[in-house]
Structures are given as structure tokens and as C-alpha cells.
C-alpha angles and dihedrals in degrees: 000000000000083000093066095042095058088049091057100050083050092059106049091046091057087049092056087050092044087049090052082052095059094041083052090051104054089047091045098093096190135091099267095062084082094063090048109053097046086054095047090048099056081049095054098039099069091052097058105053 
């Protein structure tokens, strides 16, 4: 029980980082924002099904 609790706060701490990627990366006006974001995206995607 306290194993997937604590899964579940991982993971929704990695999708808050991941979020803070993608916000960095759109703000992030040079040429390697297009290999973030992609990148952040695929990490916040698994977390919100």
C-alpha cells in the first residue's frame, strides 16, 4: 500500500519536472528547444493516462 503511494507521489513529481521542461522549452528561442520538448513531452505524457 505505502509502495504505491509512494509511486504515485514519484510520478507526479516527475510529471511537474517534466512540465517545467516543456515551459523552458518553449521559452528557450534556440535550436536545441526542438530536441527538448519532444523529449519533455514524451516524459509528461505516461504520467497523465
Amino acid at each position: 500500500m505505502l509502495h504505491l503511494f509512494l509511486l504515485r507521489i514519484v510520478k507526479r513529481t516527475l510529471g511537474l519536472v517534466c512540465a517545467k521542461f516543456i515551459v523552458f522549452s518553449q521559452f528557450w528561442a534556440q535550436p536545441g528547444a526542438e530536441v527538448v520538448e519532444p523529449i519533455a513531452y514524451h516524459c509528461y505524457l505516461p504520467t497523465h493516462r
